[in-house]
N, C-alpha and C positions, 0 to 999 in steps of 0.2 A: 354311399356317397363319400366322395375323399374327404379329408383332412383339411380346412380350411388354413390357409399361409394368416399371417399376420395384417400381409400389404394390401387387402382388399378392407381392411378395418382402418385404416388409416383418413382414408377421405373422410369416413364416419367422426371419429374422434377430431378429424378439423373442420367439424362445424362446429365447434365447441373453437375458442381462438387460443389453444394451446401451444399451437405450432411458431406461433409470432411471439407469443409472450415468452417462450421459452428459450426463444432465440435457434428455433428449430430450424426454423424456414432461412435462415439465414448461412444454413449450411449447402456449399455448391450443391444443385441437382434440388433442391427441397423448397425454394421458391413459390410452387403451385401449391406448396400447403398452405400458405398463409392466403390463399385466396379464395373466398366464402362460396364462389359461382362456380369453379374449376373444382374443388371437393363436392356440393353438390350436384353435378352433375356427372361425372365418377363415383358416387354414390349411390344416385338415380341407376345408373348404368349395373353397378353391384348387385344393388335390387332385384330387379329385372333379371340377372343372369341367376339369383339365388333363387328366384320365385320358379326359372324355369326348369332349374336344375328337380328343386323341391317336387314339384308337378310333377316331371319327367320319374322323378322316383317313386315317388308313391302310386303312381301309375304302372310303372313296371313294377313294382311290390306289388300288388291287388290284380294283375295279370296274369304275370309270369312265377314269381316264386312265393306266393303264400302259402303255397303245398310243400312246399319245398326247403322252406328257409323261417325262421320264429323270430321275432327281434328282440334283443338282448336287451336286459336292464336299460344300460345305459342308451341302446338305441330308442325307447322310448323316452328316456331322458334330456335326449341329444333334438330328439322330434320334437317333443313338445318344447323347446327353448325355441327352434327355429319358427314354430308355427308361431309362438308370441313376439321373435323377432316380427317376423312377417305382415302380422294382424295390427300388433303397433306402428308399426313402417306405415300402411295404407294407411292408421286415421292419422298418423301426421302428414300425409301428402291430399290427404279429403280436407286437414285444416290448412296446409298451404294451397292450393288450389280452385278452393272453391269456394261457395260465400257461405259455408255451413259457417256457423260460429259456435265454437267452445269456450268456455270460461278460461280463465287464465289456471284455475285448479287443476281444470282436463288437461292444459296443456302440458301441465309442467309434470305431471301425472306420467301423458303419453311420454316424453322425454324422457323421464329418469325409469318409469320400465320399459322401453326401447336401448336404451345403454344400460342399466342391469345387465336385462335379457340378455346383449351382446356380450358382457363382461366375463359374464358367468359360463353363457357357451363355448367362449373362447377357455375361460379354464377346465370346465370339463372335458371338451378336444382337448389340450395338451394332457389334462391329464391321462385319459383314456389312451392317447399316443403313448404315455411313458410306459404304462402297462400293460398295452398291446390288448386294449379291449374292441370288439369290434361290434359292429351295428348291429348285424344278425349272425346266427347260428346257422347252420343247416342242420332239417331234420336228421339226419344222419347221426350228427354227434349227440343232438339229444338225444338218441336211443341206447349210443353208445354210452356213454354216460349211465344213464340209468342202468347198462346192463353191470355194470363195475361196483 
C-alpha cells in the first residue's frame, strides 16, 4: 500500500474548527476548510476510498502473495493502526447516523482514539519513509538473510 500524502488528513483535522480559528481558512484557495459539511464529506469520501484500498489489500495479501511475501514489523504496525483507524471511523458514523445512542464517554473515547490512531499512523509513515522501511519482505530475502 503506498505511502499516504498529508492532503487526505486534512478534511479529517477540519472537523475539529482549527482551520478558522487559526486563520487557515482565510488563506486564498483554503476557504472549504473552515466549512464543517464540505470537510465531512471529503472525509466520508477518504473513508470509503481507504476502506477499499484496505480490502483490496488484504485480499490480494491472502491470495496472491502470502507464499510469497511475510510482512514486516512495521507492516503489521502500520495494519493494525489502519484497522483501528477504520473500526473507530464506523462507530462514529453508527453514532452519526443512526439512533443507536452512546454516552458522551463513548463518544469522546471514539474521537480521541480515531485522531490518536490517525496521529500516530501518520508518524509511523513518515517515519518508515525516512528509513525506507517497507510493508513486506519477500520470501526471497528472508532466506537470504538467514543464509548471511
Amino acid at each position: 500500500m503506498p505511502e499516504p500524502p498529508m492532503m487526505p488528513d486534512m478534511p479529517g483535522f477540519g472537523q475539529m474548527p482549527i482551520f478558522k480559528r487559526y486563520y487557515i481558512a482565510d488563506i486564498h484557495g483554503f476557504a472549504w476548510l473552515a466549512d464543517f459539511h464540505t470537510t465531512l464529506y471529503i472525509h466520508y469520501l477518504g473513508a470509503i476510498i481507504l476502506t477499499g484500498l484496505a480490502t483490496y489489500t488484504i485480499a490480494d495479501y491472502i491470495i496472491g502473495k502470502q507464499n510469497f511475501a511475510k510482512m514486516t514489523l512495521t507492516g503489521y504496525l502500520r495494519t493494525s493502526l489502519i484497522a483501528g483507524i477504520i473500526i473507530t471511523g464506523l462507530l462514529l458514523i453508527i453514532k452519526n447516523t443512526t439512533d443507536i445512542w452512546f454516552s458522551p464517554t463513548t463518544i469522546v473515547t471514539f474521537n480521541l482514539a480515531h485522531l490518536s490512531l490517525a496521529i500516530i499512523f501518520l508518524m509511523i509513515s513518515m517515519g518508515s519513509l525516512l528509513i525506507k522501511t517497507k510493508w513486506l519482505r519477500t520470501v526471497f530475502q528472508e532466506n537470504e538473510r538467514r543464509m548471511q
